[in-house]
C-alpha positions, 0 to 999 in steps of 0.5 A: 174514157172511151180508149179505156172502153176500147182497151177493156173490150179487146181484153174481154175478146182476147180472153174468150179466144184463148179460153178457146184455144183448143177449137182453133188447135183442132180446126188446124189438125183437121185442115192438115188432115184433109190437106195431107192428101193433096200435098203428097199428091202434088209432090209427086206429080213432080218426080219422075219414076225413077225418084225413090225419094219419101214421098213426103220429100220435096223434089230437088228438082221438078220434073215437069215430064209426067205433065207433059206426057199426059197431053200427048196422047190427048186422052187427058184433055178428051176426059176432060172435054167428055166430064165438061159436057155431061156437067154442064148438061146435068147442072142445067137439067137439075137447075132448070127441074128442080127450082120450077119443082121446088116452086110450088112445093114451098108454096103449096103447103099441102098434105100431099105436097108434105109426101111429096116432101119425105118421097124426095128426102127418100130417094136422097138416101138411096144408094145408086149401086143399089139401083146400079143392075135395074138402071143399067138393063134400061139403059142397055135396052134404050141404047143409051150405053156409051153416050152423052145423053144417056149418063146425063139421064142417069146422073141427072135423076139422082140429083134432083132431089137435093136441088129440090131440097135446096131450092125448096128451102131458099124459096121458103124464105121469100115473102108469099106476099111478092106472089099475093101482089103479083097475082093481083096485077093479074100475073099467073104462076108461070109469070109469078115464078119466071119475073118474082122467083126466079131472079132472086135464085141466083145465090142458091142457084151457086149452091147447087152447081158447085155442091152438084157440079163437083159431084157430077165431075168426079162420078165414078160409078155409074160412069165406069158401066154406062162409057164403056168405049175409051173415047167417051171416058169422063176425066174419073175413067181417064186417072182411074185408066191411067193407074192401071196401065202404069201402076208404077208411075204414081209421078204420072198419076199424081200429075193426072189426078192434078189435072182432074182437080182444077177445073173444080178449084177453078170454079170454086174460087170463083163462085165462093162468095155466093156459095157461103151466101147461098148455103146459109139461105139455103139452110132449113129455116 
């Protein structure tokens, strides 16, 4: 009685997958389509420039020449050190502000915390080449032009908000009654948000350093105007620099484009477990 339950139950289970075959034909084309890209890119990070093969092709033999003259002018590894520096700078700015601000606002549920609220919401929606021509003059006259400090005051402001957002939401979700009992104890807020909140962050905490720390990686824009001096070039200006010196080589600038990728990989296979978790409760309740 019970293997015939079973059996019935894997029936019924496999008669709604193939009821819905064609949401798992079109999660397949759309998984090929984004991963298009990168195959034809890793392809060709491995023929040299005189391959004139399709690029679609497979090498006959991989010709690992382009990733070794990334390396030996050390520009490669010199972006990648600069883009690590002004990441991890940033991530810390924006985790540090932005769960301390989302605090009492998800706490706090006030008329005028709500306009804080949509401000933030406001400014997510905020181009920065709109604002490029204002933030540049003030930086130009700080003498912020070509440093660390300088990016990382830029990059750092526009990602704020959304890890306010994130962290606003994630905090949301937590008991206000764990705030009541520690008040009573005689803990203030400071208290309250360093022993009570704060550990219990750690999976939106993830959420946040990978959707804003690939972000910070590969930014481009504001990076292009502030690192105007080579030897402060982030890992973008470093691949962007190098397919305009060779525009012919597309092997060597593939096999830089390579490169640049696999530090967020890296990270992201590391990290993906709390990042589901931390996005689900991080999602607006």
């Amino acid at each position: 009685m019970h293997f015939q339950k079973k059996e019935n139950s894997e029936k019924e289970h496999f008669k709604f997958r193939k009821k819905d075959w064609w949401k798992y034909l079109l999660a397949v084309i759309l998984i090929l389509i984004y991963l298009f890209p990168f195959y034809v890119i890793v392809v060709m990070s491995f023929k040299p420039i005189t391959d004139t093969s399709s690029r679609l092709s497979l090498p006959e033999v991989f010709y690992l020449g382009n990733y070794i003259s990334l390396f030996d002018g050390g520009m490669i590894l010199n972006g990648i050190k600069n883009s690590l520096i002004i990441t991890v700078a940033s991530l810390l700015i924006e985790v540090i502000l932005g769960s301390m601000a989302a605090y009492p606002l998800s706490r706090n549920q006030s008329k005028f915390n709500e306009k804080i609220r949509m401000i933030i919401m406001g400014v997510m929606m905020i181009s920065p080449l709109s604002v490029l021509v204002g933030v540049y003059s003030i930086l130009s006259g700080m003498g912020a032009i070509s440093t660390y400090w300088g990016l990382v005051l830029v990059v750092s402001a526009f990602g704020l908000p959304m890890a306010i957002y994130l962290y606003s939401n994630f905090i949301s979700s937590i008991p206000k009654a764990l705030d009541e009992a520690a008040e009573i104890d005689g803990a203030n807020h400071l208290q309250i948000f360093w022993h009570i909140i704060l550990p219990q962050l750690k999976t939106v905490t993830v959420t946040v350093i990978i959707l804003q720390g690939v972000g910070l990686w590969n930014e481009y824009t504001y990076s292009l105007y502030v690192m105007q001096k080579q030897e402060m070039f982030t890992i973008t200006l470093v691949i962007k620099s190098y397919f305009s010196q060779v525009a012919t080589d597309y092997g060597g600038a593939a096999a830089a484009a390579c490169i640049g990728m696999l530090p967020v990989v890296i990270a992201y296979l590391f990290l993906q477990k709390y990042f589901i978790q931390g996005s689900i409760d991080s999602a607006v309740k």
